[in-house]
FIZA-95501 format. One record per atom (N, C-alpha, C, O): atom name; residue number from 1; x, y, z. Coordinates in steps of 0.02 Angstrom, whole numbers. Atoms other than C-alpha are relative to their C-alpha. Layout:
N
  atomo  num       x       y       z
     CA  NUM       X       Y       Z
...
! end
This chain:
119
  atomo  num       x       y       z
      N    1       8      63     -34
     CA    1    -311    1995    -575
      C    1      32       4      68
      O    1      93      15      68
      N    2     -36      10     -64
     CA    2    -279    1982    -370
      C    2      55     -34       6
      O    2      50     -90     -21
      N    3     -92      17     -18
     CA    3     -95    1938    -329
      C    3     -45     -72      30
      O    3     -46    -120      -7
      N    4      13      51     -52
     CA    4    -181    1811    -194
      C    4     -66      -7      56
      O    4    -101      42      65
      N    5      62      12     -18
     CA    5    -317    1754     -99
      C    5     -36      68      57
      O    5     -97      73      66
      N    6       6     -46     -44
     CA    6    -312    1911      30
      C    6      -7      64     -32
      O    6     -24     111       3
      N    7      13     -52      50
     CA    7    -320    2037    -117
      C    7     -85     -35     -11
      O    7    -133      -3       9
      N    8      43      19      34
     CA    8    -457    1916    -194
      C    8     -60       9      34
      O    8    -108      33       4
      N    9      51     -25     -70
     CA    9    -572    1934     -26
      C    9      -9      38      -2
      O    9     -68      53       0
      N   10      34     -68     -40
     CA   10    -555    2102       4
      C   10     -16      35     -71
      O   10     -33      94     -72
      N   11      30     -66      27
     CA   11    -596    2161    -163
      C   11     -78     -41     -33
      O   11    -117     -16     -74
      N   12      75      30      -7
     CA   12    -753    2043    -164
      C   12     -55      45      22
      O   12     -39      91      60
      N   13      45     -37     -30
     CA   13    -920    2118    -131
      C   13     -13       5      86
      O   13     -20     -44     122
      N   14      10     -20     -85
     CA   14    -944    2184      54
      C   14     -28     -67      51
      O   14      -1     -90     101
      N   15      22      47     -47
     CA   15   -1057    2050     118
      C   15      -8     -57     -19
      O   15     -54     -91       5
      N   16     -38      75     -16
     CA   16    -973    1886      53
      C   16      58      -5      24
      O   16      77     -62      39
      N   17     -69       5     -14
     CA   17    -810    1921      98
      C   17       7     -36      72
      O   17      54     -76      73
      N   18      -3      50     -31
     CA   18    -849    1841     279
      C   18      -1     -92     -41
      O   18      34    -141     -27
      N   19      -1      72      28
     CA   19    -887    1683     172
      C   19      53     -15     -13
      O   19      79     -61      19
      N   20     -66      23      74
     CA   20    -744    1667      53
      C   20      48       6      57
      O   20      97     -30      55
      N   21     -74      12     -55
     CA   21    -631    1709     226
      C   21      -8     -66      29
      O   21      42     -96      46
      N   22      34      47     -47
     CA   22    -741    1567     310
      C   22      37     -86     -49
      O   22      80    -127     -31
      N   23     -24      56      64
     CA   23    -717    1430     144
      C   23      83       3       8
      O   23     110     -45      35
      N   24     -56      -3      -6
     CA   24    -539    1488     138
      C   24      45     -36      38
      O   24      99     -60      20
      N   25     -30      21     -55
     CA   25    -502    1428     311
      C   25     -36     -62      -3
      O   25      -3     -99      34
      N   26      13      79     -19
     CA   26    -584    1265     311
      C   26      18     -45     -51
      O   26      30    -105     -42
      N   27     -52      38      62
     CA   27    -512    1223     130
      C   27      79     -27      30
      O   27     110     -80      25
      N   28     -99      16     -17
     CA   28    -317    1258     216
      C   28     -13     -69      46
      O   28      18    -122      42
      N   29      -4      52     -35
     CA   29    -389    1156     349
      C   29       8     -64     -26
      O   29      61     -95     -32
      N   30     -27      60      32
     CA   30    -428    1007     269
      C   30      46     -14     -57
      O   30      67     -70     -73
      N   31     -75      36      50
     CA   31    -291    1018     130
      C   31      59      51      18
      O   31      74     101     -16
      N   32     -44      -4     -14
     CA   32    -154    1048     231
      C   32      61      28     -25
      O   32      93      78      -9
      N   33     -68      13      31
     CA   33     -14    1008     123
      C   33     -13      42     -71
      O   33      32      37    -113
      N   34     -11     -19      55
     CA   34     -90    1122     -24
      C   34      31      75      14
      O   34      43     106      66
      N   35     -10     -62      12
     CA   35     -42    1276    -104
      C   35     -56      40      -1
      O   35    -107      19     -28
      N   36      35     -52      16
     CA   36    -131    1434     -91
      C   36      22      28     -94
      O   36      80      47    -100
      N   37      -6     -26      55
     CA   37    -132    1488    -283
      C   37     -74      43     -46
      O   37    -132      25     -37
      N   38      49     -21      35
     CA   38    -238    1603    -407
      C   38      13     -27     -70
      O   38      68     -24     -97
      N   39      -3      42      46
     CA   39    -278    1507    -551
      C   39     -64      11     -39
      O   39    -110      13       2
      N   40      65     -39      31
     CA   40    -430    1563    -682
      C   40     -39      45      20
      O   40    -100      55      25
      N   41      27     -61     -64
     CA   41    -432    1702    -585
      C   41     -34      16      53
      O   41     -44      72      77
      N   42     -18       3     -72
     CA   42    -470    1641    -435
      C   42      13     -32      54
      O   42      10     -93      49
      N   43     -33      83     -52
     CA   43    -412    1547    -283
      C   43     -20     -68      15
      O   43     -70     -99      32
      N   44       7      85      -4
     CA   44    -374    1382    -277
      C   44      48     -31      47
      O   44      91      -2      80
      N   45     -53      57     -64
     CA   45    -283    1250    -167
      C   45      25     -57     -75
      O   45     -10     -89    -114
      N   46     -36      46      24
     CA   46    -150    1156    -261
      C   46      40     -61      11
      O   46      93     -49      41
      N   47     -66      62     -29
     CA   47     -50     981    -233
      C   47       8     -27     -60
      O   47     -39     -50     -93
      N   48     -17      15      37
     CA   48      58     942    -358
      C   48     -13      54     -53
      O   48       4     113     -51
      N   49      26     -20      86
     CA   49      -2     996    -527
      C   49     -85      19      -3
      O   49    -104      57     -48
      N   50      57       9      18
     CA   50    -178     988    -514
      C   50     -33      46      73
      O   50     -21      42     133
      N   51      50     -42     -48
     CA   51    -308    1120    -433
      C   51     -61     -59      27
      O   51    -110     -81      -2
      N   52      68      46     -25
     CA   52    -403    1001    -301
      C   52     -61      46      34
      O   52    -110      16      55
      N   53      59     -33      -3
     CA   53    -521    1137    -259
      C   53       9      98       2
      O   53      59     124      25
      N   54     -17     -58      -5
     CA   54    -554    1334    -280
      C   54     -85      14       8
      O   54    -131     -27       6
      N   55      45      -8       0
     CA   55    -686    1454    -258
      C   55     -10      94     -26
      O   55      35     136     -34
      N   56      -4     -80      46
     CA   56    -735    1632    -334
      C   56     -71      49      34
      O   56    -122      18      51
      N   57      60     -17     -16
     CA   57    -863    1752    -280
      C   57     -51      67     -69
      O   57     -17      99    -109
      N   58      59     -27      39
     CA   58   -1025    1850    -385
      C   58     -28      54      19
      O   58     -18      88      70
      N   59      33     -70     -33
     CA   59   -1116    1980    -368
      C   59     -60      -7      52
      O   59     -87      40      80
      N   60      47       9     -60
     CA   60   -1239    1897    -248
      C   60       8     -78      17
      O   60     -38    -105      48
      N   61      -1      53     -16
     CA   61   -1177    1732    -233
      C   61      88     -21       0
      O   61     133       8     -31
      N   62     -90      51      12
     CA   62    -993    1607    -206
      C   62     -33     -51     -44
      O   62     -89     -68     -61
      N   63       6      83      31
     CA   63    -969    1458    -291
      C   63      85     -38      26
      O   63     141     -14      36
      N   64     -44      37     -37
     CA   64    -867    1318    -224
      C   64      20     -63     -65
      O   64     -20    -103     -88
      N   65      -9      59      81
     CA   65    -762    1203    -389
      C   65      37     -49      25
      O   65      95     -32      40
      N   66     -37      72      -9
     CA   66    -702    1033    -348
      C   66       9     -33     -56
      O   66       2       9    -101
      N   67       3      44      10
     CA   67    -681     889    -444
      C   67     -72     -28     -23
      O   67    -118     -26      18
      N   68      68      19      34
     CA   68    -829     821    -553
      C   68     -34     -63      81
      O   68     -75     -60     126
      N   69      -9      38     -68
     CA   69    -800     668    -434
      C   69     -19      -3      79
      O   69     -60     -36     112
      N   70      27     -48     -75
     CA   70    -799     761    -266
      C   70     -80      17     -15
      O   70    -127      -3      19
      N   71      90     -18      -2
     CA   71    -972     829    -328
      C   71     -66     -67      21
      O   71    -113     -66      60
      N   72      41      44      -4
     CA   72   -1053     662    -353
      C   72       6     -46      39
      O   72     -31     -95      34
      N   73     -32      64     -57
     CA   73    -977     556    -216
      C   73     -40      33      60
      O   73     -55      -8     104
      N   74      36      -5     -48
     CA   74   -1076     676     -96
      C   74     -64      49     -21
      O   74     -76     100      12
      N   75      52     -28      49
     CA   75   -1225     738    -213
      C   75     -45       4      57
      O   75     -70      59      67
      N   76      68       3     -50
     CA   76   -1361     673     -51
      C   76      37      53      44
      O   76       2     102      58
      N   77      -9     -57     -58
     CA   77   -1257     784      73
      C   77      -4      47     -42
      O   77     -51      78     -18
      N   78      27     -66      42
     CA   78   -1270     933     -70
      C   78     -58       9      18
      O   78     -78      58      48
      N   79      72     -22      13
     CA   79   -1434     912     -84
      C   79     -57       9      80
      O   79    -104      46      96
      N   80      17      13     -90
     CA   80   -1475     861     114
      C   80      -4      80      24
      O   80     -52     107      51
      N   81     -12     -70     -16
     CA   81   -1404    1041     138
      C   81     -29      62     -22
      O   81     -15     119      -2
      N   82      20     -61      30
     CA   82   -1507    1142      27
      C   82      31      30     -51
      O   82      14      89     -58
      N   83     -58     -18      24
     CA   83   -1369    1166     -94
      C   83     -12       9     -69
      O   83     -64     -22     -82
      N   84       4      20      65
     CA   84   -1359    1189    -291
      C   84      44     -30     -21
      O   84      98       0     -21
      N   85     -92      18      80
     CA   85   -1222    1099    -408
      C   85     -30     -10     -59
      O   85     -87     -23     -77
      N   86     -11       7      51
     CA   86   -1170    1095    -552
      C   86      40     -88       4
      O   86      35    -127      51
      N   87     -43      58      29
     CA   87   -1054     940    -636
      C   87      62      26      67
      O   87      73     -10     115
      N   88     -73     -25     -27
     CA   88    -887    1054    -550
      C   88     -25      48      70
      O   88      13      65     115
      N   89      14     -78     -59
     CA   89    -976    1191    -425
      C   89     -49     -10      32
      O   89     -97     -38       5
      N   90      85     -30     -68
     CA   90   -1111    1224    -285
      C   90       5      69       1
      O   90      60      97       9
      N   91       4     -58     -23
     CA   91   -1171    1385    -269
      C   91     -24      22      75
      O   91     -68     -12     101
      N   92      36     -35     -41
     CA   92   -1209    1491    -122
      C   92     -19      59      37
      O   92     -52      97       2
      N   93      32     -63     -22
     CA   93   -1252    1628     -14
      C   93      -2      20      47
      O   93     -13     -24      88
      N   94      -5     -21     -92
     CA   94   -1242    1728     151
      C   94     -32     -40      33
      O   94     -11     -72      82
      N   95      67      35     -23
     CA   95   -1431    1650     167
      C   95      45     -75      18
      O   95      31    -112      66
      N   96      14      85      23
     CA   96   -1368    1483     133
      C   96      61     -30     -23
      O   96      71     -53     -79
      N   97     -57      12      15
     CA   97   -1185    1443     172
      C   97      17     -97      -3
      O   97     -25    -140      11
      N   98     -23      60       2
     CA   98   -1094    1277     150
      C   98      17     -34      61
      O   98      69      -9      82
      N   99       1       6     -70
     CA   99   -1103    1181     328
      C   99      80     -24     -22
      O   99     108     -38     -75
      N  100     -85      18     -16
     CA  100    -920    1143     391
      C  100      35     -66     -12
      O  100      93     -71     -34
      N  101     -18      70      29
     CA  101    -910     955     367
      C  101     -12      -5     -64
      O  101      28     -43     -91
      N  102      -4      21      59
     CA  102    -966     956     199
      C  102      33      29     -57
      O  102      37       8    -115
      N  103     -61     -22      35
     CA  103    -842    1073     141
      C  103      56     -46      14
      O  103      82     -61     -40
      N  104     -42      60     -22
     CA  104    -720     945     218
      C  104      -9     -75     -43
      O  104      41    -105     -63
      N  105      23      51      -3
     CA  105    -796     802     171
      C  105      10      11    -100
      O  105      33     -35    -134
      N  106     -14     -25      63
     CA  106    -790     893     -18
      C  106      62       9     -33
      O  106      77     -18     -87
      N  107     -71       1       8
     CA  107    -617     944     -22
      C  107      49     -90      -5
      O  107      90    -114     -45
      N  108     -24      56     -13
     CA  108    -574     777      41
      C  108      10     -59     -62
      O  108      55     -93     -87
      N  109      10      55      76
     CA  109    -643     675    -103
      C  109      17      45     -45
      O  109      -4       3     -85
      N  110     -49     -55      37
     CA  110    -556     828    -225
      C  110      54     -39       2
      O  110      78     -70     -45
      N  111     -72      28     -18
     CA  111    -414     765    -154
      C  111      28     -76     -33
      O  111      76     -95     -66
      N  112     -15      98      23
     CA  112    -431     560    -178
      C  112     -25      11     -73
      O  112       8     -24    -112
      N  113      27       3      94
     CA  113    -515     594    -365
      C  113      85      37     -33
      O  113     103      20     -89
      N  114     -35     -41      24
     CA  114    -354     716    -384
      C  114      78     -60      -7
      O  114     120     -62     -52
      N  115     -45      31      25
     CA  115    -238     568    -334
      C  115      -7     -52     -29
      O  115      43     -72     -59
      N  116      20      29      65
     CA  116    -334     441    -430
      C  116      31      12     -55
      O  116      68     -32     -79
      N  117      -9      -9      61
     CA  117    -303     539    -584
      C  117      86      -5     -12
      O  117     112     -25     -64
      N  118     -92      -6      12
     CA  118     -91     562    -551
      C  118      34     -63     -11
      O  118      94     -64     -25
      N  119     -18      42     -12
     CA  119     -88     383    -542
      C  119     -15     -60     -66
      O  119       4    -118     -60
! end
């Protein structure tokens, strides 16, 4: 299992590893105040107790896990974008990355569903 998210990248397949560096950096962005941690083996952003978002990569695809919540609070921008989900995940693809606000905009509501639940 990778120590940390810079192990977890580089031993990713060759041509997602721009992605997963790309996701990486716009996750810290918008959650600031979390932790970098590896957690079901693989990275996640932590505050508090609770993983408000992570993401893992495939043999030809990422996937991006939020919050059931986060998923359905912006299901029309998923889908606006070309995107797949699940209940917890979107998948995607070199082809067919996650635009920059709606990783934001994803994380974000992660976040408010995450302090919902502490409360």
């Amino acid at each position: 299992m990778p120590a940390d998210h810079d192990t977890y990248i580089a031993e990713a397949p060759e041509d997602l590893r721009p992605l997963l560096a790309r996701l990486r950096a716009q996750l810290a962005s918008a959650l600031p105040d979390a932790e970098e941690v590896i957690a079901y083996k693989m990275p996640g952003f932590r505050i508090g107790q609770s993983i408000v978002a992570g993401y893992a990569a495939f043999s030809r695809q990422c996937g991006l896990y939020l919050s059931p919540a986060a998923i359905m609070a912006c299901a029309d921008d998923i889908a606006a974008a070309g995107l797949k989900a699940t209940k917890t995940g979107i998948t995607f693809s070199p082809r067919q990355a996650i635009p920059d606000d709606l990783v934001r905009k994803l994380a974000l509501a992660s976040r408010q569903d995450q302090r919902r639940s502490a409360t």
